[in-house]
C-alpha positions as CSV (number, residue, x, y, z in Angstrom):
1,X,314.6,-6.0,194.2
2,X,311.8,-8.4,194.1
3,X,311.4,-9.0,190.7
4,X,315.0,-9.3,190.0
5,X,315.2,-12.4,192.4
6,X,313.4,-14.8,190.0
7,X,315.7,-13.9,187.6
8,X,318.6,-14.2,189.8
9,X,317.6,-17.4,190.9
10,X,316.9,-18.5,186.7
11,X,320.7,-17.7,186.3
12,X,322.1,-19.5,189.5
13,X,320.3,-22.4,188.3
14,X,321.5,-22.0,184.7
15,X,324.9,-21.5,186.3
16,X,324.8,-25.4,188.5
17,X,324.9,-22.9,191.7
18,X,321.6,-23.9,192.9
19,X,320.9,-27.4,193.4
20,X,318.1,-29.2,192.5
21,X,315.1,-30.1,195.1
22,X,315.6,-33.3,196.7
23,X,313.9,-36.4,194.4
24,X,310.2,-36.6,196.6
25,X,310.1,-40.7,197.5
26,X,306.6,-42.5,197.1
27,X,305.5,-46.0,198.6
28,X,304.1,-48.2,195.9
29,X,302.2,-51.3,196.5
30,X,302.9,-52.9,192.9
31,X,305.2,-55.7,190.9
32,X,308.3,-54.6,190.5
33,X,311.9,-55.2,189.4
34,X,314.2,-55.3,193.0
35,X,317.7,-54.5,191.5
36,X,320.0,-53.9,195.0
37,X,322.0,-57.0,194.1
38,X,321.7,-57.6,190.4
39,X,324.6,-57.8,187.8
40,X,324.8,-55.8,184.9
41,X,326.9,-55.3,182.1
42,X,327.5,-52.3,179.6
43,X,325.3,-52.8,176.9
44,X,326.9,-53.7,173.5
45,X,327.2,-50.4,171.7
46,X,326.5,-48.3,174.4
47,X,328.7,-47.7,177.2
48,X,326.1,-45.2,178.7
49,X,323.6,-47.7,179.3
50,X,323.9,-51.8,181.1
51,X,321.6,-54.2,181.2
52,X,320.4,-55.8,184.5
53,X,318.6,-59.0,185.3
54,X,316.9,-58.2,188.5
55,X,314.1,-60.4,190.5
56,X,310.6,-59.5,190.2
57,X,308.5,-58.7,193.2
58,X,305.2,-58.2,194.3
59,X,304.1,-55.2,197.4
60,X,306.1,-52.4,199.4
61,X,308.6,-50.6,197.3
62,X,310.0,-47.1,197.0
63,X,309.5,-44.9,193.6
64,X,310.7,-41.2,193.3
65,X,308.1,-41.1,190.7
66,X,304.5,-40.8,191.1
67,X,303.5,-44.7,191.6
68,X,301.2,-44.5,188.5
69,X,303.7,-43.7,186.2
70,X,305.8,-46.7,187.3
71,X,302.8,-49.1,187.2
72,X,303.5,-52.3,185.7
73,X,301.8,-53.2,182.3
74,X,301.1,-56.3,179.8
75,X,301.0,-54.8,176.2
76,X,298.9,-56.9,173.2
77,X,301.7,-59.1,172.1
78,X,301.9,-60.3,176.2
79,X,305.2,-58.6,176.9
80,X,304.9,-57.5,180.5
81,X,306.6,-54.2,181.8
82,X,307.7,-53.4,185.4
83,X,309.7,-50.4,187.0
84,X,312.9,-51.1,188.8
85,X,312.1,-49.6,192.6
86,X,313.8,-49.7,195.6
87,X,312.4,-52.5,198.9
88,X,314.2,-54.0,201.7
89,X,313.6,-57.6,200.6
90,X,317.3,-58.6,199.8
91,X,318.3,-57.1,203.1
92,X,316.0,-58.8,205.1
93,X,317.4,-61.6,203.6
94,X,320.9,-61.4,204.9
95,X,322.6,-59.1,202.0
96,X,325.3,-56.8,203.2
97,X,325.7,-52.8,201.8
98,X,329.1,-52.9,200.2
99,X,330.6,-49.5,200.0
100,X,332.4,-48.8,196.5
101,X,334.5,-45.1,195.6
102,X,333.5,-43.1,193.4
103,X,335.2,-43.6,189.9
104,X,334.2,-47.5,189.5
105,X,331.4,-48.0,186.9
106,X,327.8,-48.6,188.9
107,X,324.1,-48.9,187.2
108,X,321.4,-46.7,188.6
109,X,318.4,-48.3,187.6
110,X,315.4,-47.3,190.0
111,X,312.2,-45.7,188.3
112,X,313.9,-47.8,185.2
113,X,312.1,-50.1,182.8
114,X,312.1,-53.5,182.7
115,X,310.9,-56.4,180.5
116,X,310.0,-59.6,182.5
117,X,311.6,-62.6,181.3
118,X,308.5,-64.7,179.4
119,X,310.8,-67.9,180.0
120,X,311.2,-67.1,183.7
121,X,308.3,-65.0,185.0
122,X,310.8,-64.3,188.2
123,X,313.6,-62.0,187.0
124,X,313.5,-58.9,184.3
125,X,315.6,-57.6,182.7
126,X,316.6,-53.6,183.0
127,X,318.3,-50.8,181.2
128,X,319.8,-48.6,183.3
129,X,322.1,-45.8,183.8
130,X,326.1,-46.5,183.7
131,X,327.6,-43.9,186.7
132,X,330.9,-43.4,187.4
133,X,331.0,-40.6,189.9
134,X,329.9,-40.4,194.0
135,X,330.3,-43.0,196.8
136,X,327.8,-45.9,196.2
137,X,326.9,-48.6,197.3
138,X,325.5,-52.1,196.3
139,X,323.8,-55.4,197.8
140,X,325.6,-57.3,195.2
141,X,329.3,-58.4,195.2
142,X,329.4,-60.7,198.4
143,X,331.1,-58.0,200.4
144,X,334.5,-58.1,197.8
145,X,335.1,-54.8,197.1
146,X,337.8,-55.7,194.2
147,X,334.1,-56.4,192.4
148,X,333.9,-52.6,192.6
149,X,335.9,-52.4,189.8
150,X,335.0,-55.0,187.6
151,X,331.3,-54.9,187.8
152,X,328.5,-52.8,186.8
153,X,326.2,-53.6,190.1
154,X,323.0,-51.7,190.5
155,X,323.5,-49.5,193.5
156,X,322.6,-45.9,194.7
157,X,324.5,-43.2,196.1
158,X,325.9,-43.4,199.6
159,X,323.2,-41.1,200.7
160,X,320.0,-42.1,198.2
161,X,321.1,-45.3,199.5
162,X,320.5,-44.1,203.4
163,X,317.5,-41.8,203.0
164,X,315.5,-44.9,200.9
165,X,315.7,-47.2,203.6
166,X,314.5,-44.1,206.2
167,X,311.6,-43.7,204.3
168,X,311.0,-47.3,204.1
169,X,311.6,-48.1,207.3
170,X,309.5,-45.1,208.2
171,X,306.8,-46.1,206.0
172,X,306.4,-49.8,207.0
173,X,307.0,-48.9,210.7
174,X,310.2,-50.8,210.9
175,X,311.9,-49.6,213.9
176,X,315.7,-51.7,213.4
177,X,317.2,-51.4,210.0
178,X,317.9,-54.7,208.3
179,X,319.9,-52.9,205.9
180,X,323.6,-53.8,207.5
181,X,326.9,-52.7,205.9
182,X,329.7,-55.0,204.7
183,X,332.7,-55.8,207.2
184,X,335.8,-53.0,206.7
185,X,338.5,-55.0,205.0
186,X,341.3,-55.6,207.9
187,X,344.6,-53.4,206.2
């Protein structure tokens, strides 16, 4: 019986009964690319894939990747890379978690690539993953959920969204969250 359970567990897998191990989160202490409350749009040709312009950030941020594969880089023609990753910044700053259903069209950009803008050294500019399925949730939109619908902002999962700021808040030994979540609409 136990040799047959590595194959029974091969099969369940095969079979989308087993479900993966949760993504292992890692602090980084590097530049990069803070998406919570950038705009995208679908990229032209490509409705799998938008663009992002994102702001680019130096210190504490949240990979799900080894930090060294995520490290940012400067190439021989000068064209610097960073990683989209996940930090508190834009919280701390006042933005507000707006809840969107799942269905509307999201980007998922962390571990994602970005080029930093040589014209402005502040903001990149990401390719990232179009969603349209799960609860999410984005810093971006002002709290209007009709710009659920219309936009492409770069969010996470309800519950990525919850277990990042955990681990950062755990991390930095933050003991209130800054991350708050946008007013319920009055019916």
């Amino acid at each position: 019986m136990l040799r047959l359970l590595p194959a029974i567990r091969g099969l369940a897998a095969t079979l989308g009964l087993m479900q993966p191990a949760a993504a292992e989160n890692y602090l980084c202490h590097q530049q990069f690319a803070l998406c919570t409350s950038a705009p995208c749009i679908p990229q032209p040709g490509n409705p799998d894939i938008s663009i992002c312009v994102c702001d680019v950030q130096e210190g504490a941020n949240l990979a799900t990747v080894a930090c060294d594969t995520v490290k940012p880089s400067t190439d021989a023609e000068g064209v610097r890379t960073v990683y989209s990753q996940f930090a508190l910044t834009q919280f701390e700053q006042g933005k507000k978690g707006l809840k969107c259903e799942s269905g509307t069209p999201w980007s998922n950009c962390l571990n994602k690539i970005c080029t930093v803008d040589p014209a402005n050294p502040d903001k990149a500019i990401c390719a990232c993953d179009v969603v349209r399925t799960g609860d999410w949730q984005t810093a971006g939109g002002d709290c209007d959920a009709a710009t659920c619908k219309t936009a492409y902002w770069s969010g996470a999962l309800l519950a990525d969204s919850r277990s990042n700021a955990d681990f950062m808040m755990e991390q930095l030994k933050i003991t209130k969250s800054p991350a708050e979540a946008c007013p319920v609409p009055k019916q």
